[in-house]
RODO-2510 file (C-alpha; in nm, 4 decimals, decimal comma):
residues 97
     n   res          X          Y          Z
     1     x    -1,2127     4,7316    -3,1321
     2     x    -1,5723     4,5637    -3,1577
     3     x    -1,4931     4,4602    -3,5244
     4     x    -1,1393     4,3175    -3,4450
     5     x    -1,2295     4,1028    -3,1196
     6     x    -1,5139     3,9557    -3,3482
     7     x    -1,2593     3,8805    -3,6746
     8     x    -0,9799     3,7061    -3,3680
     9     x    -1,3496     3,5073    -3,2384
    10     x    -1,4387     3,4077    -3,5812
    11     x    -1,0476     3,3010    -3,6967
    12     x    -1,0001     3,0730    -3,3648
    13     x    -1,3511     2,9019    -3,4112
    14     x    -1,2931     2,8398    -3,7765
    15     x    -0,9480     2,7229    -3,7055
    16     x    -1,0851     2,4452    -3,4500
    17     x    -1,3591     2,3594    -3,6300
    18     x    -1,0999     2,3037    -3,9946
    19     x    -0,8797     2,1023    -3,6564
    20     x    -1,1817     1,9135    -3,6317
    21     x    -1,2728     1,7840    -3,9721
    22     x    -0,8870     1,7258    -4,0395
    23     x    -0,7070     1,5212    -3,8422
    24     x    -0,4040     1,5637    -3,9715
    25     x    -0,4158     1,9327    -3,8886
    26     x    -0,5743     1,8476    -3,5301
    27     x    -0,2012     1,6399    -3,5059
    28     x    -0,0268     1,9496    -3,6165
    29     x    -0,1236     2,1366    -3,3497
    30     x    -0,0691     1,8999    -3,0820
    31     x     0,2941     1,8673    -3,2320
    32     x     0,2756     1,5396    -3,4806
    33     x     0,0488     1,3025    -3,2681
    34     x    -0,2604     1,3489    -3,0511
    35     x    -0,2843     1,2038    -2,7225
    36     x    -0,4997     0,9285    -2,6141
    37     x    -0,6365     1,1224    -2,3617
    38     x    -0,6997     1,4663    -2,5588
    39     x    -0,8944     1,7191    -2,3779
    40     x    -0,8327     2,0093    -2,5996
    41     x    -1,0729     2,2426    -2,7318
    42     x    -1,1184     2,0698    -3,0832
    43     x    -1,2288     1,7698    -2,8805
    44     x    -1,4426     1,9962    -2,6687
    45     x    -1,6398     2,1705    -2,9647
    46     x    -1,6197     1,8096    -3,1335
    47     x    -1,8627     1,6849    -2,8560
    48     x    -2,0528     2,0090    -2,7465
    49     x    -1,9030     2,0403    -2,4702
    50     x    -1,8485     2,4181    -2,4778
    51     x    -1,9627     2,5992    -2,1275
    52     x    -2,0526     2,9361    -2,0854
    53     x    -2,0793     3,0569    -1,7640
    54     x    -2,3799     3,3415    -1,6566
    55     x    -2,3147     3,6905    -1,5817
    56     x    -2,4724     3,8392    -1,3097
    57     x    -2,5460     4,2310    -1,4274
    58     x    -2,7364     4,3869    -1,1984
    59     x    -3,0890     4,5657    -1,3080
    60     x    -3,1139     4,9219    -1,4064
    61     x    -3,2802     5,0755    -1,1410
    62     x    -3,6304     5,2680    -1,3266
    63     x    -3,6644     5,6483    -1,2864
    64     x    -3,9566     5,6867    -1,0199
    65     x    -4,0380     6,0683    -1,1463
    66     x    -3,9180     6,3128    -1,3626
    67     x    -3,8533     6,6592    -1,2226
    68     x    -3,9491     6,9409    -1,4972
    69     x    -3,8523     7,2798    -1,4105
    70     x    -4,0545     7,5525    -1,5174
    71     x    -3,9271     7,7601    -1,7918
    72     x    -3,9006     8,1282    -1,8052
    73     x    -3,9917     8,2803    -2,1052
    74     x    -3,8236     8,6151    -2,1845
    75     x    -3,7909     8,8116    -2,5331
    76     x    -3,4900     9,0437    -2,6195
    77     x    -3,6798     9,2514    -2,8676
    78     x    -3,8804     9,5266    -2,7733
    79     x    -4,0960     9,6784    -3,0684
    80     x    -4,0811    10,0568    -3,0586
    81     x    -4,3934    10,2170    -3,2154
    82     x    -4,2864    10,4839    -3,3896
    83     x    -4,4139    10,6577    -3,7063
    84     x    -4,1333    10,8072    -3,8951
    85     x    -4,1726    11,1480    -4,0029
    86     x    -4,2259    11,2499    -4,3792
    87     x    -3,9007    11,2016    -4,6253
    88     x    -3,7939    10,9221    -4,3966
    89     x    -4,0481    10,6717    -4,5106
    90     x    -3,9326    10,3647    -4,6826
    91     x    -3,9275    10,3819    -5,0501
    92     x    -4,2515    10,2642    -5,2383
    93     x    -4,2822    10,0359    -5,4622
    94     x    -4,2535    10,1428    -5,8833
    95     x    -4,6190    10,1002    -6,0235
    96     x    -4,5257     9,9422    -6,3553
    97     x    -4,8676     9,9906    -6,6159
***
């Protein structure tokens, strides 16, 4: 939406400033002739006269303080100390010489 809005910004200011360095197009667009008294907005960027008006946007407020809750730490495993009982031990590792 960004992109598009900036393309139709760029094509209408391009297209009045071409109106203003051509007058034949500038007649176009008024329709054959332009008026004596021609207040359009090729005139209007022709002389700088292009107003913008302010926008008030109100401040963002800061953050006064930061609230940090304490965490509770908690583990699911529970080691179990156990020695297994002979034949059950895990296998040992081949001695290779």
């Amino acid at each position: 939406m960004h992109r598009a809005t900036g393309a139709l910004a760029l094509a209408v200011w391009l297209t009045m400033a071409f109106a203003e360095m051509c007058p034949s197009f500038h007649a176009w667009l008024h329709g054959g002739t332009i008026p004596d008294d021609d207040n359009c907005a090729v005139v209007a960027i022709a002389h700088g006269k292009v107003e913008t008006t302010p926008i008030d946007v109100p401040a963002v407020l800061p953050v006064t303080w930061i609230e940090i809750a304490p965490r509770v730490e908690f583990s699911v495993f529970v080691p179990i100390y156990k020695n297994l009982s002979p034949g059950r031990d895990p296998p040992a590792l081949p001695v290779v010489s």
